[in-house]
C-alpha positions as CSV (number, residue, x, y, z in Angstrom):
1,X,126.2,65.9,88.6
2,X,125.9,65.9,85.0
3,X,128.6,66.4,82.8
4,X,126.9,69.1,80.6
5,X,125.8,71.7,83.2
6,X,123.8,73.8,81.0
7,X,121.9,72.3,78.1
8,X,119.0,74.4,75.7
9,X,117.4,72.4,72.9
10,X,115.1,74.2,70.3
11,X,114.7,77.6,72.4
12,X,112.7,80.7,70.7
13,X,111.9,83.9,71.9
14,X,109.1,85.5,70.4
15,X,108.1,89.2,71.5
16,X,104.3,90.1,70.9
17,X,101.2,88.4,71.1
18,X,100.8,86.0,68.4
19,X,103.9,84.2,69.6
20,X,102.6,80.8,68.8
21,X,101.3,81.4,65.2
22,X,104.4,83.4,64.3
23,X,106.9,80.2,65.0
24,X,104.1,77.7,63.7
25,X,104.8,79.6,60.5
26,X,108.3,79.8,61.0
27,X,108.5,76.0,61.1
28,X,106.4,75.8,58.5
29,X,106.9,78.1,56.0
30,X,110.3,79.3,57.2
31,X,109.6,82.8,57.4
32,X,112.3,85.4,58.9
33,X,112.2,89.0,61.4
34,X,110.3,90.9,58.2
35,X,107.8,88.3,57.2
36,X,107.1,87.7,61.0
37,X,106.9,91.5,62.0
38,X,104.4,92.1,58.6
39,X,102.0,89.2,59.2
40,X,102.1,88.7,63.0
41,X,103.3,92.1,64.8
42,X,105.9,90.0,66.6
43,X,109.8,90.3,66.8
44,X,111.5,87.0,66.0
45,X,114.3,87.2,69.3
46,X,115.9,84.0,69.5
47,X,114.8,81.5,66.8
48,X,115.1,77.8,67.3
49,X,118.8,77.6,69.2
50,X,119.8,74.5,70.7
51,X,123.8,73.9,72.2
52,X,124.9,72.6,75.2
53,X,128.0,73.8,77.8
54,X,130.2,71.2,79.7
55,X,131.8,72.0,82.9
56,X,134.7,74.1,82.9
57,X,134.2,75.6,79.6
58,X,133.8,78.8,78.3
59,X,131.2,79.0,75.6
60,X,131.1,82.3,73.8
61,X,128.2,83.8,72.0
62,X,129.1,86.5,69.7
63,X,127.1,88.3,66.7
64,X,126.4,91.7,65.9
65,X,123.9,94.3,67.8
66,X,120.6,92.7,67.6
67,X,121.5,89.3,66.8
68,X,119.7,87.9,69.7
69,X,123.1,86.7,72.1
70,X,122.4,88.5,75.6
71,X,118.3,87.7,74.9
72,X,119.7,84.0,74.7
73,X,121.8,84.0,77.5
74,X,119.0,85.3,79.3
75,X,116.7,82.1,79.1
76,X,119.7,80.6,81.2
77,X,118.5,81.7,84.1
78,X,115.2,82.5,83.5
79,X,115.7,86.5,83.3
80,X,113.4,85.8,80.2
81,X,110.8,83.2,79.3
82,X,111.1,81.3,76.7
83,X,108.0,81.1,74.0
84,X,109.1,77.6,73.2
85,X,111.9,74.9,74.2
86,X,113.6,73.6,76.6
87,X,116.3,74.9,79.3
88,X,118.3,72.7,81.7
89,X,120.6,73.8,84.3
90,X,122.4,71.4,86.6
91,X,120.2,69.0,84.9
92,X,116.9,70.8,86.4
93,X,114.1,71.9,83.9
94,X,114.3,75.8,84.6
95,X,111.0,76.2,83.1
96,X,109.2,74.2,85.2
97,X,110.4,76.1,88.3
98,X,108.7,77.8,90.9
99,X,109.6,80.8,92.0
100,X,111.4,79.7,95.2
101,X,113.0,77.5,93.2
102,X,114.3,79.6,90.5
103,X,115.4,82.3,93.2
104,X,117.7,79.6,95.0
105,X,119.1,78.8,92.0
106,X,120.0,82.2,90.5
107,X,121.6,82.9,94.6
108,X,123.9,80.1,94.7
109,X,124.5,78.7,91.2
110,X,124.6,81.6,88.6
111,X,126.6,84.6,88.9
112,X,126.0,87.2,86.3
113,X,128.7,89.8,85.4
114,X,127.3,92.9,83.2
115,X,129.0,95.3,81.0
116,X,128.1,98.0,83.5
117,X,128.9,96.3,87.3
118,X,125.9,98.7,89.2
119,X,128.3,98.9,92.1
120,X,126.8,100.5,94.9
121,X,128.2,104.1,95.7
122,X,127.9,104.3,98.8
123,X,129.6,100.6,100.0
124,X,132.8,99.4,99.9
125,X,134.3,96.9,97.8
126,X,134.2,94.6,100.3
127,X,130.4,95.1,101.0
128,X,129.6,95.2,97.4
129,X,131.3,91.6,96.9
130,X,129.4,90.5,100.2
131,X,126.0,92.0,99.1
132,X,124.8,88.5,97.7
133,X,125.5,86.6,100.7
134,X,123.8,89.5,102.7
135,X,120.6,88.7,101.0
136,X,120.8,85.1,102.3
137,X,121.4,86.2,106.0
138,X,125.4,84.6,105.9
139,X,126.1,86.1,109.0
140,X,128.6,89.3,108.8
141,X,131.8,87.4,109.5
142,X,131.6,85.0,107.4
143,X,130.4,86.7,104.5
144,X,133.4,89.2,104.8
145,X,135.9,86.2,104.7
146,X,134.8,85.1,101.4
147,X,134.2,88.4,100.4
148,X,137.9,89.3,101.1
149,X,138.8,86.0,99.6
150,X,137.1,86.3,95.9
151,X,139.3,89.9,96.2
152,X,141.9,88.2,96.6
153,X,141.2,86.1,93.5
154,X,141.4,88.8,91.0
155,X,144.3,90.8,92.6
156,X,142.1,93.5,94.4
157,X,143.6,92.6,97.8
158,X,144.2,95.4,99.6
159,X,141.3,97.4,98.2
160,X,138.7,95.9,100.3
161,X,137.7,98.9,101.9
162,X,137.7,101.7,99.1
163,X,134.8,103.3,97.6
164,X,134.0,102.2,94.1
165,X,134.7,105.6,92.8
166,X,138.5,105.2,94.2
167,X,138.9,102.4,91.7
168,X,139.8,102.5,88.0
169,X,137.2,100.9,85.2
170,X,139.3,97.5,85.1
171,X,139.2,97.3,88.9
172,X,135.6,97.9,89.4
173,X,134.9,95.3,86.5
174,X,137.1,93.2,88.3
175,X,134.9,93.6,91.7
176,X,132.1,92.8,89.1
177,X,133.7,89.1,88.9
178,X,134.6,89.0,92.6
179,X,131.0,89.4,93.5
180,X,129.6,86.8,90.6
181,X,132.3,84.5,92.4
182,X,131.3,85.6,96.2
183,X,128.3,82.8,96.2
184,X,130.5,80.1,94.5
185,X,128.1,79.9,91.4
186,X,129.0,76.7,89.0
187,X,128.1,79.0,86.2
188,X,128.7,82.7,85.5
189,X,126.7,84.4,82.9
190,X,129.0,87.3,81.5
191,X,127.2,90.2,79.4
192,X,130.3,92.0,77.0
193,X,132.0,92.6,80.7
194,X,134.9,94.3,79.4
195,X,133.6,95.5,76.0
196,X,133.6,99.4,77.6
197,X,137.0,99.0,78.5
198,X,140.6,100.5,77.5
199,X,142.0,97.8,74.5
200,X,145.1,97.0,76.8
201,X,143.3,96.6,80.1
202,X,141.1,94.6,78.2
203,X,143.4,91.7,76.9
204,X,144.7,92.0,80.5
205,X,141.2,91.1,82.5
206,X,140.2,88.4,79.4
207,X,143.4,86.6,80.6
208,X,143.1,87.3,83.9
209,X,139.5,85.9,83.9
210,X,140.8,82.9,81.4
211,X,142.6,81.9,84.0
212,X,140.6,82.1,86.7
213,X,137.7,80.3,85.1
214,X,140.0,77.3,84.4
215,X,141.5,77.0,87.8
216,X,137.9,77.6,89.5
217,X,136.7,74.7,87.1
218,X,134.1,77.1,86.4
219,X,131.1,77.1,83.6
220,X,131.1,80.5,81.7
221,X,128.5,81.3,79.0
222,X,130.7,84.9,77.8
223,X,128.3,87.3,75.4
224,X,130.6,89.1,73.1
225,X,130.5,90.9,69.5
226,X,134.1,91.0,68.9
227,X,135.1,87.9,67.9
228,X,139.2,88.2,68.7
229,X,137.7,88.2,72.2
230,X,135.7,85.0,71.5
231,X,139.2,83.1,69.8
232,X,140.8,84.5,72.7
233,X,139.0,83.1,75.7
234,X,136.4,80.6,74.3
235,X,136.5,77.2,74.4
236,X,134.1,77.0,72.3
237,X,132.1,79.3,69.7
238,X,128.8,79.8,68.8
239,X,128.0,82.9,66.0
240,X,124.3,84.2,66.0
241,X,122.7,86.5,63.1
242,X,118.9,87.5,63.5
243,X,118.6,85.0,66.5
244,X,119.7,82.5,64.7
245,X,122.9,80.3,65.8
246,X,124.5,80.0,62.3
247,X,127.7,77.7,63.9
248,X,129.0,76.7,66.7
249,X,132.5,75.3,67.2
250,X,136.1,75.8,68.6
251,X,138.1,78.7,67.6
252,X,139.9,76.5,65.2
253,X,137.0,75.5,63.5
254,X,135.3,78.6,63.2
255,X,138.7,80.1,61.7
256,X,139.0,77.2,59.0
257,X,136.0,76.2,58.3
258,X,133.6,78.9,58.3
259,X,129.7,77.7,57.9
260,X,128.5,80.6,55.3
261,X,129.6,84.3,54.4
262,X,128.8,85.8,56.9
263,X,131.0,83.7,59.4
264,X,133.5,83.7,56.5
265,X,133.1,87.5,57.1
266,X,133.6,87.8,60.3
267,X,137.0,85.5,60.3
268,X,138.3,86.9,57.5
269,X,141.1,89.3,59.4
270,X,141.9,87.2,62.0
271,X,144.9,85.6,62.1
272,X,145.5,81.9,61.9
273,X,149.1,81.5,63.2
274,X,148.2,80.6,67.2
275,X,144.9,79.1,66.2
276,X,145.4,76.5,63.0
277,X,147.0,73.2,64.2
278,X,149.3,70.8,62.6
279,X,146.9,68.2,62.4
280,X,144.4,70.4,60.4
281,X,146.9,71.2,57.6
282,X,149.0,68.2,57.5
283,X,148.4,65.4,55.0
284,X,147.9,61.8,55.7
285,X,150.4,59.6,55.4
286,X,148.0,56.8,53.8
287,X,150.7,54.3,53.8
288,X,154.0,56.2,52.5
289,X,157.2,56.3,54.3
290,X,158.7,58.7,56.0
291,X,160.9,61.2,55.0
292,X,164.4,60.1,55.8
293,X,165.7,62.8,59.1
294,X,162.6,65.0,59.1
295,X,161.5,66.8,62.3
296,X,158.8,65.6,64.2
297,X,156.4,67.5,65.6
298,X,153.3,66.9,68.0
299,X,150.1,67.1,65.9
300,X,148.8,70.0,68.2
301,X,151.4,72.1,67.4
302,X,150.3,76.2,66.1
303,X,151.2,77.4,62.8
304,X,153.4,79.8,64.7
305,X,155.6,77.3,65.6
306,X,155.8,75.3,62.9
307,X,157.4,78.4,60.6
308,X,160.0,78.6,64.0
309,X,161.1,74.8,63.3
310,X,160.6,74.4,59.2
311,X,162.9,77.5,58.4
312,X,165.9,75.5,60.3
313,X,165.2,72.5,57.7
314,X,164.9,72.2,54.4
315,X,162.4,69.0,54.1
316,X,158.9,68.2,55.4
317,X,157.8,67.7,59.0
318,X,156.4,64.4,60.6
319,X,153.5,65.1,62.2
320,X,153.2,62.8,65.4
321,X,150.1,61.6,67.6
322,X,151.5,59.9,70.9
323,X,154.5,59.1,69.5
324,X,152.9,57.6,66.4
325,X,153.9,59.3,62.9
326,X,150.1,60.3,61.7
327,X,150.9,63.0,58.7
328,X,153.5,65.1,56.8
329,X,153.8,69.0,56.2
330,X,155.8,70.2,53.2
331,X,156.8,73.9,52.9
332,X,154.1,73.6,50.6
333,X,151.4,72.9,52.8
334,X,152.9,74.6,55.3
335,X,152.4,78.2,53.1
336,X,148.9,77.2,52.2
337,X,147.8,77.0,55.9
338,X,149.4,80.3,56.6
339,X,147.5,81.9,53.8
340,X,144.2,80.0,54.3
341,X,143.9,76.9,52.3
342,X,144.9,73.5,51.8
């Protein structure tokens, strides 16, 4: 199995017609969504995106309305066709597949959670979860043991045979995962799932699902425009403005090193304290001893830590790497990396 389990290289999406002139020009000439809708008639959707997602992690897509993230996750599993690039899943070309193909693919390895779950009225929670394996004829037994199981998962036991009307917003989202999980899917495709949801039960499921994800060892591609959700849950981060992927990195990096204004925009109010690590603000050592008594402290140590331990001393910190002294953090530094700089 490879190690990356989903992998896109130089995907675009061009609505209209004239799909193949418009990007031939956008290569070329490097035109943009006005130039492209004025010349050609065509909608620029996704424009050139390449990024890969390893298994286990949780890559989150975020950007405003219209910046082309749930047409992007889309190509993933072949919802939409790509006008140009490639797409590999489980190291298969998607493109390239038939239809039979594709079907058994989207069945038993991607689950896809929505914003709004489409539960179906009229079954219970236990049926809904079950409904995938249903399709694929697992007999009744069977598919009601798992079914109970992936409940089970995300704390619904006990509700198995309620209406979804009988359940709150959070629960029914959280029936949402149990039946993306039902067919045991190595990747789940999540579209803003908990972006209609109260602010409190919200920071609840995102830890909820956090840790479910990592204990699953599952693959999650996670479409979101609020990026304290993306800090919060993703492993990595990748920012998109007018289908364009303007960076990709880890919280951390996104936070600190922000690729142009408009990430530096977007980061600006967040705070650094659980996200900026002692390694990242701490200067080299370069040859010069160390400070005679001074703490040490592992290099990935939060800044919110730090500030616990530096206010009980009144020197530097020794920043370590397996035991081996690597940097130094004055008060000095120390403030500067609180505020935002070096």
């Amino acid at each position: 199995m490879p190690e990356n389990v989903v992998e896109l290289s130089g995907v675009w999406k061009v609505f209209g017609e004239r799909a193949d002139e418009t990007i031939k020009a956008a290569r070329s000439e490097g035109i943009g969504k006005p130039e492209a809708l004025a010349r050609f008639g065509t909608v620029i959707g996704v424009r050139d995106a390449s990024f890969d997602v390893a298994r286990g992690e949780i890559f989150c897509i975020m950007g405003l309305s219209g910046s082309g993230k749930s047409t992007l996750v889309r190509h993933v599993n072949r919802l939409i066709e790509p006008s140009a690039g490639s797409i590999r899943v489980l190291g298969e070309d998607v493109s390239a597949m038939g239809k039979t193909a594709l079907r058994e693919m989207r069945a038993r390895h991607i689950g896809m959670v929505f914003q709004h779950m489409a539960l179906m009225p009229h079954r219970s929670v236990r049926e809904n979860v079950a409904y995938p394996l249903e399709i694929r004829r697992i007999p009744k037994s069977k598919r009601w043991a798992i079914s109970d199981h992936c409940l089970s998962l995300v704390d619904l036991a006990g509700y198995e045979d309620r209406l979804p009307k009988e359940l709150s917003g959070g629960m029914q989202q959280r029936v949402g995962i149990a039946r993306a999980l039902a067919s045991d899917p190595e990747i789940l495709l999540m579209d803003e799932p908990f972006s209609a949801l109260d602010p409190l039960i919200r920071l609840q499921l995102q830890d909820q699902f956090k840790t479910l994800v990592r204990d699953l060892n599952k693959s999650t591609l996670f479409i979101t425009h609020d990026l304290d959700e993306a800090i919060r849950i993703g492993t990595r981060i990748a920012i998109m403005k007018d289908g364009v992927i303007v960076q990709i990195g880890t919280p951390e990096e996104i936070v600190t090193a922000p690729a142009d204004d408009y990430v530096r925009e977007f980061v600006q109010g967040i705070s650094r304290l659980k996200l900026v690590k002692a390694h990242t603000i701490m200067e080299p050592l370069n040859g010069a001893g160390l400070p005679e008594g001074a703490p040490r402290v592992d290099g990935e140590r939060d800044l919110d830590s730090l500030i616990d331990i530096s206010v009980e001393t009144d020197g530097p910190l020794v920043v370590e790497e397996g035991g081996v002294p690597i940097g130094v953090i004055s008060k000095t530094v120390l403030l500067r990396g609180i505020q935002g700089g070096r």
